[in-house]
N, C-alpha and C positions, 0 to 999 in steps of 0.2 A: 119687668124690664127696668135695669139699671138705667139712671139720668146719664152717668158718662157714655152709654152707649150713643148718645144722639135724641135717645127719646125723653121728653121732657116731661114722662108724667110723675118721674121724682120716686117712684116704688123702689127704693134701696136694698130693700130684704125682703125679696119674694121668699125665701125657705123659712123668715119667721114668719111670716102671716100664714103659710103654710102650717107650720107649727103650730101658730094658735088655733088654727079652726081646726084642725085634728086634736089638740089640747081639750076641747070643747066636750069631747067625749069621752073623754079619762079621768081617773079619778087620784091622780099622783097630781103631785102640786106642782104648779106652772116650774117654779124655782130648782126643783129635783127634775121633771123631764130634762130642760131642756140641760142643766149641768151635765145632765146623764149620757145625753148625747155631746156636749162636749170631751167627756171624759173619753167618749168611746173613739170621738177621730183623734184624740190626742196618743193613746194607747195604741191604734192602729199604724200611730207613725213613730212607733218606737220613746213617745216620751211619757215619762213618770204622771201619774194621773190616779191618785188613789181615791178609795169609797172617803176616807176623811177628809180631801179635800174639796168633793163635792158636798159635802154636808156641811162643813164650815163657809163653804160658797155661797150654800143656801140660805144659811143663817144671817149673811153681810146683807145678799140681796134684797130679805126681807125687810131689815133694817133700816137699808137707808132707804126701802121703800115708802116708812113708817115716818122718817126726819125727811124725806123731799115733799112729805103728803101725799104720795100718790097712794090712790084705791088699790093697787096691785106692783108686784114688780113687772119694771119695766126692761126693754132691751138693757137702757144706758144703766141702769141698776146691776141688770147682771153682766153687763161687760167689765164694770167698774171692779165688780165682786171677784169675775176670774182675773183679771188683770192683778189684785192686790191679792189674790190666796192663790192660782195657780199657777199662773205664771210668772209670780215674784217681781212683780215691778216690770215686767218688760211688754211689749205690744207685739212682738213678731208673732203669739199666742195666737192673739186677735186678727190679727190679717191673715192666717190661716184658718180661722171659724167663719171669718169673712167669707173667702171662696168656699169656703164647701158645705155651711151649715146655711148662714145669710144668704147666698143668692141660688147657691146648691147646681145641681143640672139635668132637674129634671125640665122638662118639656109637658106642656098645655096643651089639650086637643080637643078640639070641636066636635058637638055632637055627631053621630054621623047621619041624622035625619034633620040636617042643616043643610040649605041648599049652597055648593061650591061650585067655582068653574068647573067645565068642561073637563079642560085640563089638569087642574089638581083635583078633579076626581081619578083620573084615568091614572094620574101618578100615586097614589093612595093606593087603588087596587092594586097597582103593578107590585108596590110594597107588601102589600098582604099577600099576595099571589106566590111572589119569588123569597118570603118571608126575609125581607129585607125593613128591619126596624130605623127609623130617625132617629139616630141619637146625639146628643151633642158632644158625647167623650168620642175623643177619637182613637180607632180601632184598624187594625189590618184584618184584610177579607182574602185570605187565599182562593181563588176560583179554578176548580179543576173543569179546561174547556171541556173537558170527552165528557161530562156530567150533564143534562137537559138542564136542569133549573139553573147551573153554574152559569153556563151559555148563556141563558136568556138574561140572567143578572148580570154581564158583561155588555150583552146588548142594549141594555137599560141604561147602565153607566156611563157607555160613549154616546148614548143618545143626547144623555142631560147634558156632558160638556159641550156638544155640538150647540145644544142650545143655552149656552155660557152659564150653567147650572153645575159647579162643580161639586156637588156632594162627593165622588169619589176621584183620588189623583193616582195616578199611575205612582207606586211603589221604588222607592231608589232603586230597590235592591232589585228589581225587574228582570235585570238580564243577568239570573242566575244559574245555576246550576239543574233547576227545574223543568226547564224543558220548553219546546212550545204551547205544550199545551197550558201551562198553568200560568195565571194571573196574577197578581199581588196587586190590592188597593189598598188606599187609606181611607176611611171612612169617616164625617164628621161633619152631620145635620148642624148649618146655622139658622135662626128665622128667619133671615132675612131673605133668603131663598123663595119661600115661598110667593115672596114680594116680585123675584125675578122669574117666577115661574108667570105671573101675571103677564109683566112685561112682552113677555113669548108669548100670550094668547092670539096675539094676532095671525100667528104663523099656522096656527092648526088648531082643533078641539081635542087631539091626540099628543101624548109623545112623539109616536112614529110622523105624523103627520105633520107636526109642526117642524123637526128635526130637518125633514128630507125637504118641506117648502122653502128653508132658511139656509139649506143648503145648496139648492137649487137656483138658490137668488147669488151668493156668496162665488158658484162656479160661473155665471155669468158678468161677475162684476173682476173676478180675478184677471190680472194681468200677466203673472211671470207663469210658468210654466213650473216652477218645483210646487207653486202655493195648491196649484190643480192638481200633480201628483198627490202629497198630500192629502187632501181632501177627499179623493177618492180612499186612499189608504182611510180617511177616518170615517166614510160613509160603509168600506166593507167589514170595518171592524163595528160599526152599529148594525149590520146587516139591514140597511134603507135599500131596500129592491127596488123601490121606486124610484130612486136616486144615481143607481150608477150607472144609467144609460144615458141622462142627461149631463153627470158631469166629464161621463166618458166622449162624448159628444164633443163639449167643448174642449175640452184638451187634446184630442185631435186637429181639432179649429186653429186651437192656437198652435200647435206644432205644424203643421201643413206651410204658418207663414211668417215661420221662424227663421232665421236663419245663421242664429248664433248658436254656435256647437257647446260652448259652456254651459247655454242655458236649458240643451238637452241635455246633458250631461249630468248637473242638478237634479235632472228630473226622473233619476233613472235608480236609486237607493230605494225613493219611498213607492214605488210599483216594485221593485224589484222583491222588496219585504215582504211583500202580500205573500208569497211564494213559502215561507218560513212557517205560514199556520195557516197555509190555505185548506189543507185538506183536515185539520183540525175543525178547524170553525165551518165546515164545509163552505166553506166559496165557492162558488162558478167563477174562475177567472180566465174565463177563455177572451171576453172584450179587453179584458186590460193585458193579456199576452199578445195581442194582436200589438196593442199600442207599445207596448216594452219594445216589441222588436224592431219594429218600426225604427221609434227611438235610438236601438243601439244600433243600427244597422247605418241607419244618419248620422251619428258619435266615428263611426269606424272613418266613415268618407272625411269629414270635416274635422275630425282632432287633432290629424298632425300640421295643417296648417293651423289651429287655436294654438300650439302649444311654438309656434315661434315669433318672434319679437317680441319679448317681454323683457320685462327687469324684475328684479331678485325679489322685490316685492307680489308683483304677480305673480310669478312662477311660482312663488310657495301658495298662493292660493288655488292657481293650479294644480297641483299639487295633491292638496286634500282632495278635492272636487273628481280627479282620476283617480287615487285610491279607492274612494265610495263608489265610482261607476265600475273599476275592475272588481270589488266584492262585489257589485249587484249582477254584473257578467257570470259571476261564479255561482248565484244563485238563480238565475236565469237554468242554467246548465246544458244551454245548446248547442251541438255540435258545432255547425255553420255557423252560428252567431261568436263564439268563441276564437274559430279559426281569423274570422274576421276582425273582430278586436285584436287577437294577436298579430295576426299582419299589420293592421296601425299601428301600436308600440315598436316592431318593427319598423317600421320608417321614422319614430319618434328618435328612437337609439340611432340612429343613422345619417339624420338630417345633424348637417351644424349649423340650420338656422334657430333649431330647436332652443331652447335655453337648457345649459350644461345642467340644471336641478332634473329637469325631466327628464334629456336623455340617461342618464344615469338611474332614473329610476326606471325607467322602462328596460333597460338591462336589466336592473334589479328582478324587477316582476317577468321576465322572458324566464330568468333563470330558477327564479322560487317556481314557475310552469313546467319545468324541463324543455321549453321551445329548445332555448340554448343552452350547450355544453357549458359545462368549467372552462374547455377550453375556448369558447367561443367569447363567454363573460371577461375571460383573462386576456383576450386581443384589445377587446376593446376597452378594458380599464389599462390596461397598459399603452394602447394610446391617448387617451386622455391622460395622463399620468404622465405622459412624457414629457421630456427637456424643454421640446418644443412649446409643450402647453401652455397658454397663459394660467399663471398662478390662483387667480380669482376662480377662472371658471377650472380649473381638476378640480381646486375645494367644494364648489359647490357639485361638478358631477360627481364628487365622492362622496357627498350629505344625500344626495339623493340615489345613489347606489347603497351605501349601509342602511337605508329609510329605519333609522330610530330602531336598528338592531344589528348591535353587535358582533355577534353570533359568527357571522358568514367567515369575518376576521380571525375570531380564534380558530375558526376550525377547518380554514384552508390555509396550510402555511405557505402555497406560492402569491396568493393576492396578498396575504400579509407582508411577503416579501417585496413585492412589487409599489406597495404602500410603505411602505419602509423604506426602500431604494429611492421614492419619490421626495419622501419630506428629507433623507441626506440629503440629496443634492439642490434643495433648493439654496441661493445664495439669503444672505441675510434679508436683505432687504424685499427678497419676495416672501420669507418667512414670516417677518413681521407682518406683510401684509397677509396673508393666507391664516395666522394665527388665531384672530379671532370667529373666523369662519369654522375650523377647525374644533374649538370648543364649544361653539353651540353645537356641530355635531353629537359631539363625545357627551354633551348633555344631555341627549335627549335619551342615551344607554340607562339601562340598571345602574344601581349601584355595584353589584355584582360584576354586570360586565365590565365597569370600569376598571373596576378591585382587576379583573385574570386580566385585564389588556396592560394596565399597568406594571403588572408583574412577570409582563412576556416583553414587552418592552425592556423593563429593568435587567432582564435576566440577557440582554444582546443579542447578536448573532448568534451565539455557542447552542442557546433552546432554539433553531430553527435547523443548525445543521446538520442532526440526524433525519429528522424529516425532512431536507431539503437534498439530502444523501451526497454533501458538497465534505462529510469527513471522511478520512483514509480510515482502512482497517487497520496502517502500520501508527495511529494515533493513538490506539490503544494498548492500556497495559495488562497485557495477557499473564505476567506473574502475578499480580492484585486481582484481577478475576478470578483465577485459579485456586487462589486460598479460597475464597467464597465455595466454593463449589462443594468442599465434604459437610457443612451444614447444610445448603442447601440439598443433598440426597437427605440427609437426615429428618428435615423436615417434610418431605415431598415418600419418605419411606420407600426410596429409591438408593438400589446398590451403585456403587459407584464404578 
């Protein structure tokens, strides 16, 4: 262990001492091994490193082994030796033999007829068992759930974070293209771990044991209702059976004497999820479908009054908060519970105590449903939209009708119309003020989307009035069509 780490026993180069007492049993001379192995990680990273330069290294080594008096060479001998023959004067050499040769990364291990905890025994087997090695380089561990040992190495993983043992972190790339069943970790044994796994002794003589007591304690000291969603989510992905009856317990408890709809609402993504790989990882989630319902069913009664008197601040964190409960609505996927949630959004789009961000988004979401027609979408953004409107709030019910896509714009030209007819007629001074509302919208598009809206824009009225079927037949010119016409049979291998 390195002194910079904290630990002050000063061993600076465990991989030389390593070296030497494996040196002990060879018969190449201390000055030739270990250049040997310098040569090899320098070669290994693409830099020049020849048999002559290690032999003329060995040569220095010895030397000024012989003008320092020392009985043998030493480190600072042969650092000194590759620093002046191999790496021509510079040191960046050395602080790369530093890390890999000097402190290296292997790992130490205790006999195994050494008496250990409880616990870091049980952790040890669970490693040999699920043939999961410690090691200090860090490593991705794809885990296919439909696999037995995959599973149970996934159950082991979330155990240890539960109990703030991070050997493995959930993968960036997580929510890919893989599917639910598969996993991505990062893998990366520190010692210091071991020290925390101590720490956790109190909790249990087990993983599982300690895991589900610590978790047990944690669901009765929680407060908010998303933290107990949660928690469950992280108890059925450890698969602690003994754990989700008590933390399902209390989050009922605390829902029962709640009565802010936001904070069920919150609570409604991470239950919702379990849904996504429940029948993978086989869950039993019939206790925690009882509680989702519950939950959305109280969201449906209480939302449309959450979602009025607010300012522009709230409402966009509103905002998020109803996007995450209508995707966890969608993954619920129940009749009644659905129709239910959409009759709330309905009333959201409807009430003007509402805040214009939300009403407009709950349009939005009626009409991405097919609750509501095009033409039903297009009454009521054309009343907000209108003369009457105050300027402030159509900007904002139109940022939360396009919700961060474009799309709907390009590809219905009467709302586009109708958003178009709205920013003509604003007079200057409500322009100015609507303007920068306006561009955070259009911000939140593609690049792409901006690029085709910008250039249907530029292009005027002229690219809306065949689609808007506002031009006359007698506008066109039927002698300039006409010429067209004997190449086009030509190419199409049609008589004319």
């Amino acid at each position: 262990m390195a002194s910079a780490s904290g630990y002050g026993a000063g061993v600076d180069a465990p991989g030389w001492y390593g070296f030497l007492w494996q040196q002990q049993r060879g018969d190449t001379p201390r000055e030739v091994a270990w250049l040997s192995k310098v040569a090899g990680l320098l070669r290994q990273r693409d830099l020049d490193c020849s048999s002559a330069h290690v032999i003329e290294a060995a040569r220095l080594a010895q030397t000024l082994a012989a003008l320092r008096g020392h009985p043998a060479s030493g480190l600072d001998d042969l650092h000194d030796a590759t620093r002046s023959v191999i790496s021509g004067g510079q040191d960046s050499t050395l602080h790369l033999i530093a890390d890999e040769l000097l402190v290296g990364h292997q790992l130490g291990q205790v006999p195994a007829d050494v008496p250990v905890h409880p616990l870091q025994r049980d952790l040890e087997q669970a490693q040999k068992r699920l043939r999961l090695k410690p090691e200090v380089l860090e490593r991705t561990l794809d885990l296919d759930l439909r696999q037995p040992n995959d599973l149970a190495r996934s159950h082991l993983l979330h155990r240890l974070r539960l109990l703030d043992l991070p050997w493995g972190v959930p993968h960036p790339a997580q929510r890919g293209s893989k599917g639910s069943f598969h996993e991505l970790w990062q893998l990366q044994w520190e010692p210091e771990f071991v020290v925390q796994l101590m720490a956790a002794s109190p909790w249990g003589g087990t993983i599982e044991q300690a895991a589900t007591a610590k978790v047990l304690d944690q669901a009765r000291q929680a407060t908010a209702l998303q933290a107990l969603a949660s928690l469950i989510d992280a108890v059925l992905l450890a698969q602690l059976s003994g754990a989700i009856e008590g933390v399902t317990a209390c989050l009922q408890a605390r829902a029962a004497i709640t009565g802010d709809s936001l904070q069920l609402l919150d609570a409604l993504p991470p239950l919702a999820n379990i849904y996504r790989y429940g029948s993978v990882r086989h869950i039993d989630t019939t206790a925690v479908a009882t509680v989702l319902d519950g939950l959305i069913q109280r969201c449906a009664i209480g939302l449309p009054l959450a979602c009025s008197a607010l300012d522009d601040e709230a409402a966009q964190q509103v905002r998020e908060s109803l996007l995450a409960g209508h995707a966890a609505v969608a993954l619920r996927d129940e009749p009644a519970l659905r129709e239910a949630w959409q009759a709330a959004l309905a009333r959201i789009a409807q009430m003007d105590s509402a805040a214009a961000l939300l009403r407009g988004l709950a349009t939005r979401l009626l009409l991405d449903e097919g609750v509501w027609s095009d033409g039903d979408a297009g009454r009521w953004l054309s009343l907000n939209l209108s003369a009457a409107a105050e300027p402030g709030n159509a900007a904002a019910w139109l940022e939360g009708f396009l919700n961060r896509n474009g799309l709907v714009l390009l590809h219905d030209p009467r709302l586009w119309a109708l958003v178009d007819t709205w920013v003509s007629q604003l007079h200057e001074g409500h322009f100015v003020q609507v303007l920068p509302l306006l561009r955070r919208t259009f911000a939140g598009f593609s690049a792409s989307e901006r690029r085709a809206l910008g250039e249907r824009a530029a292009a005027g009225s002229a690219a809306l009035a065949p689609s808007l079927g506002s031009t006359p037949a007698t506008a066109l010119d039927l002698d300039r069509a006409a010429a067209v016409l004997p190449l086009l049979h030509q190419w199409l291998g049609l008589h004319p």
